[in-house]
C-alpha positions in Angstrom: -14.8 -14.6 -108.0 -11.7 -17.0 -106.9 -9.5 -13.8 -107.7 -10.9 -11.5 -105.2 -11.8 -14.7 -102.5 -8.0 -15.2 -102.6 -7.1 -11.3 -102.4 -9.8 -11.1 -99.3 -7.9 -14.0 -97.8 -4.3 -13.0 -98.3 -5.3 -9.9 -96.9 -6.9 -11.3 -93.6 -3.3 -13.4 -93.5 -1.4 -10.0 -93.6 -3.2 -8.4 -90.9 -2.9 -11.0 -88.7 0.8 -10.1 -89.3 4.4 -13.0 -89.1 3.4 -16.2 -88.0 4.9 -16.8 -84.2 7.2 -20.4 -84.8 7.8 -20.6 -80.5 3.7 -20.3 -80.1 3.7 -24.4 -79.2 6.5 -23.9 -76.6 4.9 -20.7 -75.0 2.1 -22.0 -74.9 3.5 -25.3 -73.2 5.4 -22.7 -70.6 2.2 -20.9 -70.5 0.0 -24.0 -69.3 2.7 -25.3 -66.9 2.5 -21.9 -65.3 -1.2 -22.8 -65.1 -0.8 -25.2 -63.7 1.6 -24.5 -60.9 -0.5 -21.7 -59.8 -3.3 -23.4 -59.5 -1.5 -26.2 -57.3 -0.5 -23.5 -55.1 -4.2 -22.5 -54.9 -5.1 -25.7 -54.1 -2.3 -25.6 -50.9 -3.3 -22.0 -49.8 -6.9 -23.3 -49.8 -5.9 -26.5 -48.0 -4.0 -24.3 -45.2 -6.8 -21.7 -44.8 -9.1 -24.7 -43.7 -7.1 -25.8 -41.1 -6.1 -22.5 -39.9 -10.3 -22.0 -39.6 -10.5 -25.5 -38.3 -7.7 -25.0 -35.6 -9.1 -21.1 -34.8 -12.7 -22.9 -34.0 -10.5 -25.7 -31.9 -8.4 -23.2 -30.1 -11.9 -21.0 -29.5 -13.8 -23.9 -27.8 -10.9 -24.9 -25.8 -10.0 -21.4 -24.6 -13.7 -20.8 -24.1 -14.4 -24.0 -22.0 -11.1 -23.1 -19.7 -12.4 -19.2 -19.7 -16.4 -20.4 -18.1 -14.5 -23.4 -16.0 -12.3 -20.5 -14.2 -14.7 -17.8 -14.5 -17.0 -20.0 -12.5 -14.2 -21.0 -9.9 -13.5 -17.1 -9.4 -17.0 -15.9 -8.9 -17.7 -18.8 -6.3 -14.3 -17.7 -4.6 -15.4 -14.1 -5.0 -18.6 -14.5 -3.3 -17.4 -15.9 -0.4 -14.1 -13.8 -0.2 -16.6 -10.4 -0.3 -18.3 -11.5 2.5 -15.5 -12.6 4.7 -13.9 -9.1 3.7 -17.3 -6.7 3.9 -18.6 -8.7 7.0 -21.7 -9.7 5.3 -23.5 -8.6 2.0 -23.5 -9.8 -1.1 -21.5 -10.0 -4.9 -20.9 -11.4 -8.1 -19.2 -11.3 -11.2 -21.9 -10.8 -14.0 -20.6 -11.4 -17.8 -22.2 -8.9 -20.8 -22.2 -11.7 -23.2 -22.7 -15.4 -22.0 -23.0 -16.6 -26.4 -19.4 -14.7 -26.8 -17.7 -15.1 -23.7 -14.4 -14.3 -25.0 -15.2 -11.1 -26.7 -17.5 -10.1 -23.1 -16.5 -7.8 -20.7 -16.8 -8.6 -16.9 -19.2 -6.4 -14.5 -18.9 -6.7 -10.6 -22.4 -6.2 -9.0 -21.5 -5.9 -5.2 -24.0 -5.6 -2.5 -22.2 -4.6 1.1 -24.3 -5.2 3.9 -27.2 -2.3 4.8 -26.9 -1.5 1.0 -28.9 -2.2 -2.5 -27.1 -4.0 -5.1 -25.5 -2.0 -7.5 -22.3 -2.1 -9.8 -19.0 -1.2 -8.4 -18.9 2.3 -9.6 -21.8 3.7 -7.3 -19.8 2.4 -4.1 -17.3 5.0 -1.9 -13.7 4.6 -2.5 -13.3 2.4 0.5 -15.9 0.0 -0.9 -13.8 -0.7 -4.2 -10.7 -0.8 -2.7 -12.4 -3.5 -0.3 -14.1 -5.4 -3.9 -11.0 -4.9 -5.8 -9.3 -7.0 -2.9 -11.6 -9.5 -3.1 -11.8 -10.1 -6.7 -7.9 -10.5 -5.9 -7.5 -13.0 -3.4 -10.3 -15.0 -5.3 -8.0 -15.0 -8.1 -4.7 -15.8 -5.7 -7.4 -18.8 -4.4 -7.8 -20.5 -7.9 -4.5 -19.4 -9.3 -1.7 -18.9 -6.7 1.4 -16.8 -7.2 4.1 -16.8 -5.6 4.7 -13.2 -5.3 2.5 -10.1 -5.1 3.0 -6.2 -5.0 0.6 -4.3 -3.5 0.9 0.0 -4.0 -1.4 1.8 -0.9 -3.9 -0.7 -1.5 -5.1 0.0 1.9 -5.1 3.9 2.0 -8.6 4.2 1.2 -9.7 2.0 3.8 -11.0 2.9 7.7 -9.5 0.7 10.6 -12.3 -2.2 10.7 -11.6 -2.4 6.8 -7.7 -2.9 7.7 -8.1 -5.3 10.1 -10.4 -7.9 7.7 -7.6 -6.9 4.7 -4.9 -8.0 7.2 -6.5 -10.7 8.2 -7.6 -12.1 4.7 -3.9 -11.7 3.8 -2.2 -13.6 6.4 -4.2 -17.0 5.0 -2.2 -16.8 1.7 1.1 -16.4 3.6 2.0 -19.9 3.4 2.0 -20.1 -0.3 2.7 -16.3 -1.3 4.9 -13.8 -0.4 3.4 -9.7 0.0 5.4 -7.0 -0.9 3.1 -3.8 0.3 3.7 -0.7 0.2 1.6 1.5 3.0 1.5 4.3 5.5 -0.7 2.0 7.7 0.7 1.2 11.2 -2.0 -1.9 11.5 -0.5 -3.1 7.7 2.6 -2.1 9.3 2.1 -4.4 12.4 1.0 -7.6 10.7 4.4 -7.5 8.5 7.1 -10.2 8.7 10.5 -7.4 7.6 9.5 -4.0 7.3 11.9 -1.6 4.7 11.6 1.9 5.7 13.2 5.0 3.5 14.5 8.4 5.7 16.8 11.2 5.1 18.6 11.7 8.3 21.1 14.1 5.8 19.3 16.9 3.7 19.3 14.9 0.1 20.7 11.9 1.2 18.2 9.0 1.8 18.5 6.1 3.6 17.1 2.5 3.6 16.9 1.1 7.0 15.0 -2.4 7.3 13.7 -4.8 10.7 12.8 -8.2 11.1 9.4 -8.3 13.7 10.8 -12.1 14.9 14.4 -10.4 16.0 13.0 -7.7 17.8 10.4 -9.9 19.6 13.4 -12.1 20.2 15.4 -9.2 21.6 12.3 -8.1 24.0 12.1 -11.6 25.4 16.1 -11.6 26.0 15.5 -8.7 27.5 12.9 -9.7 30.2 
């Protein structure tokens, strides 16, 4: 019985094959590794929660300064359609008031005689008109000091000229309007006016006027 105990043993120590003599200092390596790995879990861990904790911060701050100015530019809209239109009525409506950053912005416009209706169901002249107001409401709480306008007018009639004329001179003291138009009344309400001809076949020209020289030269004149 001892005999074939210690053959079953020596055989179980044979398969198990040469002992390993470095199996202490691997395993030391092995569970510093450990270690270090899980430290750097630890940091990652650490970092993602403020990450998440300065997302949320930066979230309610942007969202508080989003509603604060969305509010200013609606009340200034409001007021800037009717001065614009003559009368009626608009507003700027949000499609999500719980997620206001990830909401998209209709215009509901009402101009006078009409129903109230989104901006797509009005003529062309009636969103140039809106899309000019929802601009100067935005010049009113933000300012800029300098502004490009492309045809802007082109859609509109002469009484819708006149009000966009009129609306624009009130930000001249704090803006300057470069505008590009075929409108003489735009024309007439300009400070320098740039003009581009080709006196010469293929050869243009840039010829410019100030309106305060000319007047100047007309009074000399008298």
């Amino acid at each position: 019985m001892i005999e074939t105990r210690v053959a079953e043993l020596r055989a179980k120590l044979d398969s198990m094959g040469p002992v390993n003599l470095v199996a202490i200092e691997e395993h030391a390596e092995h569970e510093e590794r450990y270690a270090f790995l899980m430290k750097q879990q630890e940091d990652l861990s650490a970092a993602k929660q403020q990450l998440l904790e300065m997302i949320k911060t930066i979230n309610s701050t942007t969202t508080e300064l989003f509603k604060n100015t969305f509010d200013k530019v609606n009340a200034e809209f409001q007021e800037m359609f009717k001065k614009l239109f003559g009368g009626g009525s608009a507003k700027l409506v949000l499609t999500d008031d719980e997620d206001v950053l990830e909401a998209g912005i209709e215009i509901i416009a009402r101009p006078p005689g009409k129903k109230l209706q989104t901006i797509s169901l009005l003529s062309g002249g009636e969103r140039t008109m809106t899309a000019v107001a929802l601009l100067f409401s935005l010049f009113k709480v933000k300012p800029s000091p300098f502004c490009v306008l492309d045809e802007l007018d082109a859609a509109l009639d002469d009484a819708n000229i006149n009000r966009f004329v009129e609306a624009l001179t009130d930000f001249l003291t704090q803006s300057q309007f470069i505008i590009i138009t075929h409108s003489r009344q735009t024309i007439a309400a300009a400070s320098v006016i740039y003009g581009v001809t080709m006196q010469t076949r293929g050869i243009s020209k840039v010829v410019s006027m100030k309106f305060a020289d000319y007047q100047a030269n007309e009074k000399n004149m008298k």
